[in-house]
C-alpha positions as CSV (number, residue, x, y, z in Angstrom):
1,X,103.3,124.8,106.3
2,X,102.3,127.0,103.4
3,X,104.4,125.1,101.2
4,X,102.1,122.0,101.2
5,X,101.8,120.2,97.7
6,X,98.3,121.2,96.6
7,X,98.7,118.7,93.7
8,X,98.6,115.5,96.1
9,X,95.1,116.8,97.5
10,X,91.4,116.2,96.6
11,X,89.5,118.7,94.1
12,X,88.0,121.1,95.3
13,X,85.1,123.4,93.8
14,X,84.8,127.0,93.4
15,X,83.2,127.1,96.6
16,X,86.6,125.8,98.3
17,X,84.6,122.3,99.6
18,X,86.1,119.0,98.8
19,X,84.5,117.3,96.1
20,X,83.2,114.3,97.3
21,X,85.1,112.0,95.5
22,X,83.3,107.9,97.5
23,X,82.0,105.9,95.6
24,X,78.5,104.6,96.4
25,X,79.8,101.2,97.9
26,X,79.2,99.9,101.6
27,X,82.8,100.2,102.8
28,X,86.1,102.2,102.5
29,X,89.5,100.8,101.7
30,X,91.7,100.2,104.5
31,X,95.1,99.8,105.4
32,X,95.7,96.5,107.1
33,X,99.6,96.8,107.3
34,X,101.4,95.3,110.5
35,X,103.1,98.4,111.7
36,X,99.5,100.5,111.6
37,X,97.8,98.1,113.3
38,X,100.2,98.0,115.7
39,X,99.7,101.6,116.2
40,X,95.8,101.1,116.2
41,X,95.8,98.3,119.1
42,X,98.3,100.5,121.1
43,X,95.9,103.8,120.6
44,X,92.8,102.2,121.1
45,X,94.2,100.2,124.5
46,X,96.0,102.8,125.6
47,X,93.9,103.2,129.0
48,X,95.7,99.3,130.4
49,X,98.3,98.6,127.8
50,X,100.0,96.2,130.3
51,X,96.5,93.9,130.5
52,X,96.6,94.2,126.8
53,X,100.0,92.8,126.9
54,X,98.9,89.9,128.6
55,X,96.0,89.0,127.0
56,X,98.2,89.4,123.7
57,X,100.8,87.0,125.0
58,X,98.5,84.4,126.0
59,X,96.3,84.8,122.3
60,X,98.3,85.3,119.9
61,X,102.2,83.7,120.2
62,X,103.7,85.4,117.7
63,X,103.1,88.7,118.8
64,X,104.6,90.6,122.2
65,X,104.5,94.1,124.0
66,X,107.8,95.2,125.9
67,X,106.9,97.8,127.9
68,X,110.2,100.8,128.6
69,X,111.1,102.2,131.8
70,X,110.1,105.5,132.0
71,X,112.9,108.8,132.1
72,X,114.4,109.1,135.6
73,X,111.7,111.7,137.0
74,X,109.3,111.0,134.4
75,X,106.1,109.5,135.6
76,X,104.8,106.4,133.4
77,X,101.2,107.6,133.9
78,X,102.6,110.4,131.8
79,X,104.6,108.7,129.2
80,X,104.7,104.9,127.5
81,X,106.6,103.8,125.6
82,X,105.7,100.1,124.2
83,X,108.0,98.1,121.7
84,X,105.3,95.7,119.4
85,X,107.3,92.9,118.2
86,X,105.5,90.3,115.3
87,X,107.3,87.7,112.9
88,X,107.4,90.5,110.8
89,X,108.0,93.7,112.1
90,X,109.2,96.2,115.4
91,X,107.5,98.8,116.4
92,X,107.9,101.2,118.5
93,X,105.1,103.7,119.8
94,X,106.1,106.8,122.5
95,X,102.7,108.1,123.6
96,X,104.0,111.6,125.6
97,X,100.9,112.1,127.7
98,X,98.8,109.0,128.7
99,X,96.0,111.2,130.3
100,X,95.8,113.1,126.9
101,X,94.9,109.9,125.2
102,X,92.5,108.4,128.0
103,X,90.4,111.4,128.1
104,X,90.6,111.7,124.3
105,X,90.1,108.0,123.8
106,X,86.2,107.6,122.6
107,X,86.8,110.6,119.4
108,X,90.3,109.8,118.7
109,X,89.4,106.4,117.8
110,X,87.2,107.0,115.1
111,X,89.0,110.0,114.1
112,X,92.6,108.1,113.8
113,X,90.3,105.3,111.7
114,X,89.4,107.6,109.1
115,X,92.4,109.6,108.8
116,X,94.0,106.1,108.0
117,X,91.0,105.4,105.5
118,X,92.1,108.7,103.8
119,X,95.1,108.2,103.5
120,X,94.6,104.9,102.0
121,X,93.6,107.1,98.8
122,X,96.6,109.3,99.1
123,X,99.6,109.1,96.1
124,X,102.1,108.7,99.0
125,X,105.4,108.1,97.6
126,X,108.2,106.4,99.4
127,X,110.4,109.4,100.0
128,X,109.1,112.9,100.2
129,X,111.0,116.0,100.5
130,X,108.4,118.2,102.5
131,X,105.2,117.3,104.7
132,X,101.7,117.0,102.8
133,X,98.3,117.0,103.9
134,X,95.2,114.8,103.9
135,X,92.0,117.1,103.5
136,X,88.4,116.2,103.6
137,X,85.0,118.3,105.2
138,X,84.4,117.8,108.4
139,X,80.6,117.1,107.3
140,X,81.6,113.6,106.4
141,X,81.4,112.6,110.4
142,X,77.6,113.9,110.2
143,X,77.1,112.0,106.8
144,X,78.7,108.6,108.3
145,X,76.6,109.1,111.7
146,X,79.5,109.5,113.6
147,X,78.1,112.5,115.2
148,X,74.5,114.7,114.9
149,X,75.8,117.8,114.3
150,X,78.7,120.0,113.0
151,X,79.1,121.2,116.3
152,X,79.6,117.9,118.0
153,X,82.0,116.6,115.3
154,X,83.4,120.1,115.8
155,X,84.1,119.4,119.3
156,X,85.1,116.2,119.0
157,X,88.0,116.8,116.4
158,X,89.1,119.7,119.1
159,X,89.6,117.4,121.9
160,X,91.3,114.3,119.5
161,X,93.7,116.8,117.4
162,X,96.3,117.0,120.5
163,X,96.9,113.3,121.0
164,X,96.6,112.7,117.2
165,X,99.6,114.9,116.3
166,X,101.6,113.4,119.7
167,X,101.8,110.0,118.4
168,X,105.0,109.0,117.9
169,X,106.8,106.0,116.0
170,X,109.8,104.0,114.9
171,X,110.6,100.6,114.0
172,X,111.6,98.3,110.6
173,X,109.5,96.2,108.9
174,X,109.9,93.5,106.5
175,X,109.7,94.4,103.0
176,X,110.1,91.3,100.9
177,X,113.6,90.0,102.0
178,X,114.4,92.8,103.5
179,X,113.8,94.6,106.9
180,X,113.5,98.1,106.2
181,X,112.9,101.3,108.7
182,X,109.9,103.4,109.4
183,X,111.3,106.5,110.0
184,X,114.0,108.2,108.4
185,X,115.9,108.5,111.5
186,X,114.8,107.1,114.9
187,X,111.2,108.5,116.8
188,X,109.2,110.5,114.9
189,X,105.9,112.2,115.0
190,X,103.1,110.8,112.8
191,X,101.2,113.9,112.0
192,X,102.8,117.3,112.6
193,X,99.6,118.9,112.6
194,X,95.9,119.0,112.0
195,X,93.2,122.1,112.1
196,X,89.8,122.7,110.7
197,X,89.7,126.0,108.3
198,X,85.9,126.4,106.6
199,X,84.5,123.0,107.5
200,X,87.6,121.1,105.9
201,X,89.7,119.5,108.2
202,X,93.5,119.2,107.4
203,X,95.9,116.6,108.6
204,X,99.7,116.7,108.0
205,X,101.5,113.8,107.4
206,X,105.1,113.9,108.8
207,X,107.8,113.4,105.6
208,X,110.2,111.4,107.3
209,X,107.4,108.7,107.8
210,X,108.2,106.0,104.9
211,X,104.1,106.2,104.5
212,X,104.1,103.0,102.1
213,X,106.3,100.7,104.4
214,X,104.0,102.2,107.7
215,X,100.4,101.9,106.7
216,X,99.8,101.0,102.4
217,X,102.0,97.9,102.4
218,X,98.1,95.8,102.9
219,X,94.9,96.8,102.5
220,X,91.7,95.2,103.6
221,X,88.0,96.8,103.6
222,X,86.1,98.5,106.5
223,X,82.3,99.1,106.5
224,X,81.3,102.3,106.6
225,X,78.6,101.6,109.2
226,X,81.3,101.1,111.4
227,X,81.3,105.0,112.1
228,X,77.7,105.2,113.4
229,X,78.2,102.3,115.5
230,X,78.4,102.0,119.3
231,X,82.0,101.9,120.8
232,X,82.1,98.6,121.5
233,X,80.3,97.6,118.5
234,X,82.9,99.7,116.2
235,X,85.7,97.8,117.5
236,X,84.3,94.4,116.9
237,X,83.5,95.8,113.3
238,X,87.0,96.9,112.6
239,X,88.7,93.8,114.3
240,X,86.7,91.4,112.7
241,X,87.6,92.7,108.7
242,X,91.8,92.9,110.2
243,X,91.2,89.1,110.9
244,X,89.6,88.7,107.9
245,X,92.2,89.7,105.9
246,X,94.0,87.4,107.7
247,X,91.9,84.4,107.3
248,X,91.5,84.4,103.3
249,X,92.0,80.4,102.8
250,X,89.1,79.9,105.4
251,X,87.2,82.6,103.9
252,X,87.6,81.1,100.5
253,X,86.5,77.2,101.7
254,X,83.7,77.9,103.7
255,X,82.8,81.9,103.2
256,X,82.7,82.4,106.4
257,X,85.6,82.5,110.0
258,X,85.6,82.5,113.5
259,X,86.7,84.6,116.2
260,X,87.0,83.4,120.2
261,X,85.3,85.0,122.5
262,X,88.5,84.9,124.3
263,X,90.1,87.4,121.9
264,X,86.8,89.4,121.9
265,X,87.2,89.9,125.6
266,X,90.6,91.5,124.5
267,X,89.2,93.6,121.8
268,X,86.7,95.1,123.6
269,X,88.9,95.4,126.8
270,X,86.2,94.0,129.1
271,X,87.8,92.8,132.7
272,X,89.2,89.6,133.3
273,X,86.4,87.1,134.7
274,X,87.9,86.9,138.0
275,X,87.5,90.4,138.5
276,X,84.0,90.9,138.6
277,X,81.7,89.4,140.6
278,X,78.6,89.7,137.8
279,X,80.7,88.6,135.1
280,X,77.4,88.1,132.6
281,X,76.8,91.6,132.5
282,X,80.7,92.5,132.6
283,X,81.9,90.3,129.8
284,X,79.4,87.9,128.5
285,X,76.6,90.9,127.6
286,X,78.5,93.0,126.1
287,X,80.3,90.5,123.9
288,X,76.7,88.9,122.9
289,X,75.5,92.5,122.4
290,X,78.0,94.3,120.2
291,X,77.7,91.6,117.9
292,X,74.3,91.7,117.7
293,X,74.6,95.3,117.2
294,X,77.1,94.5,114.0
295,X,74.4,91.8,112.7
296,X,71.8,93.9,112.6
297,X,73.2,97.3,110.8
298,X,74.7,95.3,108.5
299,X,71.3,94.1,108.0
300,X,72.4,90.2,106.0
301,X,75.9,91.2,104.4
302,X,77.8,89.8,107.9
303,X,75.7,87.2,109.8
304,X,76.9,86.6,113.0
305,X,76.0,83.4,114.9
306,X,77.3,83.0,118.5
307,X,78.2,79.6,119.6
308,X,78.6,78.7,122.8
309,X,77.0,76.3,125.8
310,X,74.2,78.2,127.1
311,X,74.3,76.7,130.1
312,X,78.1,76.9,130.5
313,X,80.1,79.4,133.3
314,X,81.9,82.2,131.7
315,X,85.2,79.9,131.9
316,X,83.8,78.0,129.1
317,X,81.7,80.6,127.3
318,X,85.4,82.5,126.8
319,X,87.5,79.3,126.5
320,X,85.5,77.7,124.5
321,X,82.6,79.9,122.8
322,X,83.2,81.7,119.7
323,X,81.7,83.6,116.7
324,X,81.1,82.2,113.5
325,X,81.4,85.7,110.7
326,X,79.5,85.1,107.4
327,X,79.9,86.9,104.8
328,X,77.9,87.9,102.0
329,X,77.4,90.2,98.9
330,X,80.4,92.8,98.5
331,X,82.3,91.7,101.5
332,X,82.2,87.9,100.1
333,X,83.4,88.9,96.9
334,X,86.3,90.9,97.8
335,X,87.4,88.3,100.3
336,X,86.9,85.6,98.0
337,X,88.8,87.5,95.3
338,X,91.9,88.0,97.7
339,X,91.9,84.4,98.4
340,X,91.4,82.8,94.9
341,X,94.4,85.8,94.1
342,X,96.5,84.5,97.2
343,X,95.9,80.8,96.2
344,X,96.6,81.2,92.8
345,X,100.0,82.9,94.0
346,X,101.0,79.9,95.9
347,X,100.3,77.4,93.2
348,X,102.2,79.7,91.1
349,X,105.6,79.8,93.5
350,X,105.0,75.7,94.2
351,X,105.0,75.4,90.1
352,X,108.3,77.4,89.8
353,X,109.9,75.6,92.9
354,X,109.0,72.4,91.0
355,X,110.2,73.4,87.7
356,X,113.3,74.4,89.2
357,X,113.8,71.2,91.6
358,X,113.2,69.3,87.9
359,X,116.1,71.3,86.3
360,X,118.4,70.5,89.1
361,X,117.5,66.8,88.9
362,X,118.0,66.5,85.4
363,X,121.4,69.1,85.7
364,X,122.4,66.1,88.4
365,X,121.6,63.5,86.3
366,X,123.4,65.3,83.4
367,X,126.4,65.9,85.2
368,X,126.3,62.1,86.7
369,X,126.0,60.6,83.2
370,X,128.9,62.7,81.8
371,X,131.2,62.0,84.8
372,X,130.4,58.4,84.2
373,X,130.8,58.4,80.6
374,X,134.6,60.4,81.1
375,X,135.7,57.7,83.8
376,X,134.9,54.8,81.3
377,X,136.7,56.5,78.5
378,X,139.5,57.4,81.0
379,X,139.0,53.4,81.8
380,X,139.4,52.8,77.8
381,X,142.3,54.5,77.2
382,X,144.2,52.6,80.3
């Protein structure tokens, strides 16, 4: 790998550190693109994919998890293989050692979260004739809060780097008209390495990966407070700005959406209510509690308010409670940006659907006037 292209990194200094190149803004941008999240909900539920699938059936109808039979002789604790299906896309994710990825779960997480933010700032072309690399100092998890001390982050990049570089991927996505593939050619490894060398960590991004079709088709935003949150916390951060990007018209009428408690429950992989015999501290605390968590760092730029029947059994608080997200300063504003963009967009395409269904009325008409006027003259002439 000592042929990596240099040119596609960050600057570095004299010293050999990454510059740091962030701005000074509360959140980094994300990629939001079906196929990476696909691979994100499959990481991150990786410890009971097939309640996952379930809860996924039954939340969202448009989405579906098929799960393959394992290798004759293969164990399926050992290996998964799940097949993601949308309106939109296929994806395909072959995780080679389950038990890697459970143990690895809490730092991988994070880890896999901000390789993706880094990469967002990546010039990743479409076709690439060797693997490059994503670089950055391994100080940013202490900055972010992500960890205390070098050592920690240290430690934790150890024990994520083997089931990072084992996750593996194919599948096509839609590209305007078009469904186009993932990979170059069938299952491939994401990352085909990663180290740390002088407090810089280095990732290598797999060149038969179409990079722009897998993760930088969408972007939405992600706060960087999400990296010094609590676990569960985190995930309700992330999850709530991928819904958000999907919930721009209701974002731009009312500046604010909803999430079900229901789907929380999934999110945050808390048990099923018939599971548990104390299913307020099982389900509803730590729903109520990680968002709380989220309200309070982000201290009046998200403002959560819980709605549900306080007196209600946990049947209702999940069936029918639910979340109301405000949003405020920068996060308003690029949401509302997004959805004036996406509405204007729309009432372009009716326009132009409307022009052209005028032309073709007045071609018709055209057409029936002429025929009309030739079967007179024919008339005429007889």
């Amino acid at each position: 790998m000592n042929d990596t292209d240099t040119s596609n990194l960050p600057a570095t200094t004299k010293k050999g550190t990454l510059k740091n190149n962030e701005d000074n803004g509360k959140f980094f941008k994300f990629p939001n693109s079906p196929a990476s999240n696909t691979m994100m909900n499959v990481v991150s539920h990786v410890g009971n994919l097939e309640t996952f699938a379930n809860r996924l059936e039954q939340n969202s109808h448009s989405s579906q998890l098929e799960f393959f039979t394992p290798p004759e002789g293969t164990s399926k604790n050992l290996s998964e293989r799940v097949k993601y299906s949308t309106d939109n896309t296929e994806t395909t994710i072959h995780l080679d050692n389950i038990d890697l990825f459970t143990k690895a779960n809490k730092p991988l997480k994070k880890i896999l979260t901000y390789t993706l933010v880094k990469l967002s700032k990546e010039n990743v072309t479409e076709s690439m004739d060797r693997d490059i690399s994503i670089k950055f100092p391994l100080e940013d998890f202490v900055d972010l809060g992500c960890y205390k001390t070098l050592r920690t982050a240290r430690q934790a990049f150890n024990q994520a780097k083997n089931p990072l570089t084992s996750i593996k991927i194919e599948g096509v996505v839609r590209d305007k008209k078009d469904m186009k593939q993932i990979t170059d050619s069938g299952i491939e490894v994401l990352f085909t390495g990663a180290h740390i060398k002088n407090g810089i960590v280095e990732i290598y991004l797999n060149h038969r990966i179409n990079w722009e079709l897998f993760a930088l088709q969408y972007f939405s935003i992600l706060p960087k407070s999400y990296f010094s949150l609590s676990d569960n916390a985190a995930d309700t951060l992330l999850n709530i700005f991928m819904l958000a990007r999907k919930r721009l018209n209701e974002i731009g009428k009312n500046k604010s959406f909803t999430i079900s408690f229901r789907t929380l429950q999934q999110i945050l992989e808390l048990p099923d209510e018939s599971a548990t015999k104390n299913p307020g501290r099982d389900i509803k605390d730590p729903i109520l509690n990680a968002l709380n968590e989220v309200s309070k760092i982000e201290d009046g730029d998200i403002v959560i308010e819980p709605i549900f029947n306080t007196n209600g059994n946990i049947i209702e608080f999940l069936e029918q409670g639910y979340a109301k997200i405000h949003l405020h300063n920068e996060y308003l504003a690029y949401f509302d940006d997004l959805a004036k963009t996406k509405k204007n967009k729309i009432e372009n395409t009716m326009k132009k659907r409307e022009e052209i269904a005028d032309r073709a009325r007045v071609k018709a008409m055209t057409n029936k006037l002429e025929k009309q006027k030739k079967s007179k003259k024919d008339s005429d002439e007889e």
